[in-house]
N, C-alpha and C positions, 0 to 999 in steps of 0.2 A: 429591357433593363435587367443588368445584373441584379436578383433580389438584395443586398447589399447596402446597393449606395443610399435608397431613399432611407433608410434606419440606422446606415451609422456616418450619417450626416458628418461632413467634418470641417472644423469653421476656421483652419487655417486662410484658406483663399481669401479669408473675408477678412484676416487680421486676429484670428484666435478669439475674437468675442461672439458668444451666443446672444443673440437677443432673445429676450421675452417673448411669450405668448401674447400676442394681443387682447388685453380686453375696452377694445374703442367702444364707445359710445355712439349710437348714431339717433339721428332725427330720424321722423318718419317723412321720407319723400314723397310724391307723386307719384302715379305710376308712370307716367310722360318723363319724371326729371330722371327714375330709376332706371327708364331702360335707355335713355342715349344722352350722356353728356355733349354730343350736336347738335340733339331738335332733331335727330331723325327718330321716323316711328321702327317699332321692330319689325315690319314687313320692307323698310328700306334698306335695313343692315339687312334680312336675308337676300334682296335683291342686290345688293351692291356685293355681299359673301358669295352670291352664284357668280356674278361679273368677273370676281376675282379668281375663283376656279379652284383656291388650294388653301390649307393651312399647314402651315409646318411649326413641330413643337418638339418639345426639348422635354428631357425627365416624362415622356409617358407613353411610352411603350405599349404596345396589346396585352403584354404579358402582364402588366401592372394593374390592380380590381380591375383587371376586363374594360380596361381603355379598347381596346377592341370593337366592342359592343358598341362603344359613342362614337370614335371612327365610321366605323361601317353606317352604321344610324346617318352621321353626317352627309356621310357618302351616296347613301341610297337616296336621304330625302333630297338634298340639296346638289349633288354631284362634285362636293367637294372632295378633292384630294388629298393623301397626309402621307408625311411625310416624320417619324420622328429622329432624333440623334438624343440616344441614352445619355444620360449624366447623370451628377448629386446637385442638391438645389445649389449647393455654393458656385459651382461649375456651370451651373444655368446662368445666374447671374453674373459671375462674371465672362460668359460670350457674349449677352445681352450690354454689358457696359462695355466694353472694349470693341463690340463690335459697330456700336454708337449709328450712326445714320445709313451702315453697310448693313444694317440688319438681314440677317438668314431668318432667326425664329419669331412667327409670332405671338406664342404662349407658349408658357413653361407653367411646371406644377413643383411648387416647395413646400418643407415643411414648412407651420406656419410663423416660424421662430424669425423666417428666413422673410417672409414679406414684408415688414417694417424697414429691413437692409434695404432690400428693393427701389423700396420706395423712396428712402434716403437718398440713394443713389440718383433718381431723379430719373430711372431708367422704365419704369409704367404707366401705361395707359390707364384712367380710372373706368369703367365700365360696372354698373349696380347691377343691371340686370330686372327683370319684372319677379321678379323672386327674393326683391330685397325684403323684403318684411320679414320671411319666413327664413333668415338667417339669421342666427342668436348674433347678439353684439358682440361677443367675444370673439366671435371667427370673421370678424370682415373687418377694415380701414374701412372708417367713417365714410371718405371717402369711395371709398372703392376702387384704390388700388393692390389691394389683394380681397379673394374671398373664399371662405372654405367652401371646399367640395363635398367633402366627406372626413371624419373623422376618425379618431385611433383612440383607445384606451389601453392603460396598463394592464399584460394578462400572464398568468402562467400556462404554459405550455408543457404537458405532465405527458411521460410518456408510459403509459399504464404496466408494460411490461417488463420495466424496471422497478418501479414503486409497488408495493403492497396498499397503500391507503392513496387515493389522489388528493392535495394538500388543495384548502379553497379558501385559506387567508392566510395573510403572513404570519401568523401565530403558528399554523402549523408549521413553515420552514422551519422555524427556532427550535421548537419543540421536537420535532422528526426528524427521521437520520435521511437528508435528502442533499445531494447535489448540488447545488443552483446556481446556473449560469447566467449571468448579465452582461457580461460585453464588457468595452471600453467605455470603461466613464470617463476616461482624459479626454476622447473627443465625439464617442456616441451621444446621438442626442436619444434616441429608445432609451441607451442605458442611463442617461442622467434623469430622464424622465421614470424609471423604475426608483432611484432612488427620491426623487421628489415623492411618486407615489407611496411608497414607506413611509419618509416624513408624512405623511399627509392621515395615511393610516395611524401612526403613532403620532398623533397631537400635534405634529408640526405642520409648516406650508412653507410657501416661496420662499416667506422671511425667514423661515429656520428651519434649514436641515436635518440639522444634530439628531433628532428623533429616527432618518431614513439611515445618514451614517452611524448611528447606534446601533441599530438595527443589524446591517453590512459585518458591521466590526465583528458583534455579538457572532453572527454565522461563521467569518472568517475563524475567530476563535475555536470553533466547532470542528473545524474541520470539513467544513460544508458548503463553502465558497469556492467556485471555479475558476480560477483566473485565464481558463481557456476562451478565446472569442470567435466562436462558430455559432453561432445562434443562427444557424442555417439549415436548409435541408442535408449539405453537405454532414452537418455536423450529428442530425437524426438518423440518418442511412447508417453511420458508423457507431451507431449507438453513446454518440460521446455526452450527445445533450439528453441529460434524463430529466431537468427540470430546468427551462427556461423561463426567461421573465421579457415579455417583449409585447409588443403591439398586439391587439386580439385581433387584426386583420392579418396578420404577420403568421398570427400562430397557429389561423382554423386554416389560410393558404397553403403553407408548410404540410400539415397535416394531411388534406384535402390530398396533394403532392405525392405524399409518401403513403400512409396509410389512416385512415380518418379513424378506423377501428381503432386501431392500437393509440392515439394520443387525445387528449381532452384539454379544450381553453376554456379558464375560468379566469372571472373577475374578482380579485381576494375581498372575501366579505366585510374586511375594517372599512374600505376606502380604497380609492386608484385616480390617476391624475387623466383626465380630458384634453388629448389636442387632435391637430387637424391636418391638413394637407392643404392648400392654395393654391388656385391658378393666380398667376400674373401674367397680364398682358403688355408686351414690349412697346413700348412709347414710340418705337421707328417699325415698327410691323410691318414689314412689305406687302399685308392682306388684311390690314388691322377689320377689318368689320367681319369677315373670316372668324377674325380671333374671337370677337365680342361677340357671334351665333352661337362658339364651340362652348366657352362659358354659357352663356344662357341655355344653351342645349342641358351640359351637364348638369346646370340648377334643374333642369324640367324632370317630372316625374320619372321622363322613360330616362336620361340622362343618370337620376339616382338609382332609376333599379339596375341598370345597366353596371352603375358602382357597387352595389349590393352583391349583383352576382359572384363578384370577385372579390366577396367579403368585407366589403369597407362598409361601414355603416353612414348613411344619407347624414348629409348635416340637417337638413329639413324634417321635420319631426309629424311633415301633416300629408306623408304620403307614405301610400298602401302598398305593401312588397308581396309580391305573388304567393301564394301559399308555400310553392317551393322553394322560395328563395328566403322568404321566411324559419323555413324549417332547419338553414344552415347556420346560419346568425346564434350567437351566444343570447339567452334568453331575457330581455329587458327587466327583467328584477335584481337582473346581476347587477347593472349600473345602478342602484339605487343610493350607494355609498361614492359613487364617481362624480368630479368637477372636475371641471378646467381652473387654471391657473388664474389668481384673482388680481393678483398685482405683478403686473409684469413686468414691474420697472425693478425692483424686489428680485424679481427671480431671477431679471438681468444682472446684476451682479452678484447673486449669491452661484448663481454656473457657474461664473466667473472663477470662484473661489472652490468650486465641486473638486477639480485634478487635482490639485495640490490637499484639498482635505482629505479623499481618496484615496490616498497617496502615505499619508502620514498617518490616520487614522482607522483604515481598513484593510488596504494592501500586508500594511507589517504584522499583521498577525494572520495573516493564511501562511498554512502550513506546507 
């Protein structure tokens, strides 16, 4: 996967609306209803996933948190196949719909803005998994047709050899003579989620921006707003990006990449917004029990450290990450001011309204 697509998400394909973060509600199941909406036990889905011999997926790459690792894992225990074709979640869903009962993929991994679309669509398989419990409500459909994997928080990404002080809230962007790049907020979802995260540090939420666009503005003003959109390794190599604001999966990868020395990801101490990533599984899966292994796989412990190693932080909160893989992870006190998105019905139409406020109230005053 181009590093790219999964972070600056783009929701034309889907009709220019972002949907919300989910925050569903679920009951507590069984562990029988949780792992097969069939009646099969989970030693029948792995036996019928060997039968089937393959899984093919969309949006998840080896390259991506070390999809690799679960790959291979599949591969060894199970002697499954894989098989991916890179995309953006919008472009996962729509091959997934258009491809209708010719189905090629049977799982894809989206943001998780993107799983309610999905599911609208009428285009996934629900599958819970024996790991539903230990999935916060916020990251899964009641149902279980989407459910987070692993998670992202808003971070900065400081590159030390530019800055004299590394900044570790957004009070210091205001205050400090710093750069700071965010991307497109007319159709990035990282960058719209940076400015959520601002509101959120400055007293706002989903319901009201104005605190994250004050913020913006305030910087623009300064002279200290980048309206350049490389929040890439591309854009670290060339020294362009001296202070990004992007995913902390995004930004220890990047670094890791180039030089780990030389950059530092921090969680800014007011507050930072929680979202996720999601598998969905395709309702016409030409290996559909395949698919429901691959999720349950990636819920299983080795499954998230597998995600770990490639910087994504486990959605599951009750499993042990190897001391080394521990030791690369942004330190768990950081998140102590981080949520996820509380009403997402809320934050569905205030994105809505993000480009055009962006536009009129932040854009016009960078210099």
């Amino acid at each position: 996967m181009t590093i790219n697509w999964k972070h600056m998400l783009q929701t034309a394909l889907l009709g220019g609306s972002l949907v919300a973060l989910a925050a569903c509600g679920s009951d507590t199941n069984t562990s029988e209803a949780a792992i097969d909406p069939d009646n099969l036990t989970l030693e029948e889905i792995e036996e019928k996933a060997q039968e089937e011999g393959e899984v093919n997926s969309v949006g998840m790459p080896d390259s991506w948190a070390n999809w690799k690792g679960t790959w291979d894992d599949l591969n060894e225990e199970y002697g499954l196949e894989h098989v991916d074709t890179d995309m953006s979640s919008a472009e996962e869903i729509a091959k997934m719909e258009s491809e209708g009962e010719n189905a090629t993929a049977d799982i894809g991994d989206v943001g998780i803005s993107f799983g309610p679309i999905a599911k609208d669509k009428e285009i996934t398989m629900p599958y819970k998994t024996s790991y539903w419990d230990d999935v916060p409500d916020w990251a899964k459909d009641d149902e279980g047709h989407w459910l987070v994997g692993y998670q992202g928080t808003i971070a900065f990404i400081v590159d030390k050899d530019q800055v004299d002080e590394v900044p570790t809230s957004w009070d210091d962007l205001l205050t400090g003579d710093y750069e700071v790049m965010v991307g497109d907020v007319s159709t990035g979802t990282q960058s719209q989620m940076a400015v959520l995260a601002a509101a959120i540090a400055n007293g706002g939420d989903e319901t009201n921006l104005q605190p994250g666009i004050d913020f913006f503005a305030e910087l623009a003003e300064k002279g200290n707003l980048s309206t350049a959109n490389n929040l890439s390794i591309a854009g670290m190599e060339t020294g362009e990006l001296e202070v990004g604001i992007m995913w902390d999966f995004n930004g220890l990868s990047y670094a890791d990449a180039v030089d780990s020395e030389q950059y530092e990801v921090v969680i800014p101490e007011e507050g930072s917004v929680i979202s996720g990533y999601a598998t969905i599984l395709n309702k016409y899966a030409p290996n559909p029990h395949a698919a429901m292994l691959a999720r349950e796989y990636i819920l299983s412990d080795e499954g998230q450290i597998n995600l770990a190693r490639g910087f994504a932080r486990p959605i599951r909160d009750n499993v042990d990450l190897p001391a080394e893989v521990e030791e690369q992870m942004i330190p768990t006190e950081q998140y102590e001011n981080a949520q996820p998105v509380g009403d997402h019905t809320a934050w569905e139409e205030t994105a809505q309204e993000l480009p055009q406020l962006w536009q009129k109230e932040v854009l016009i005053h960078v210099q």
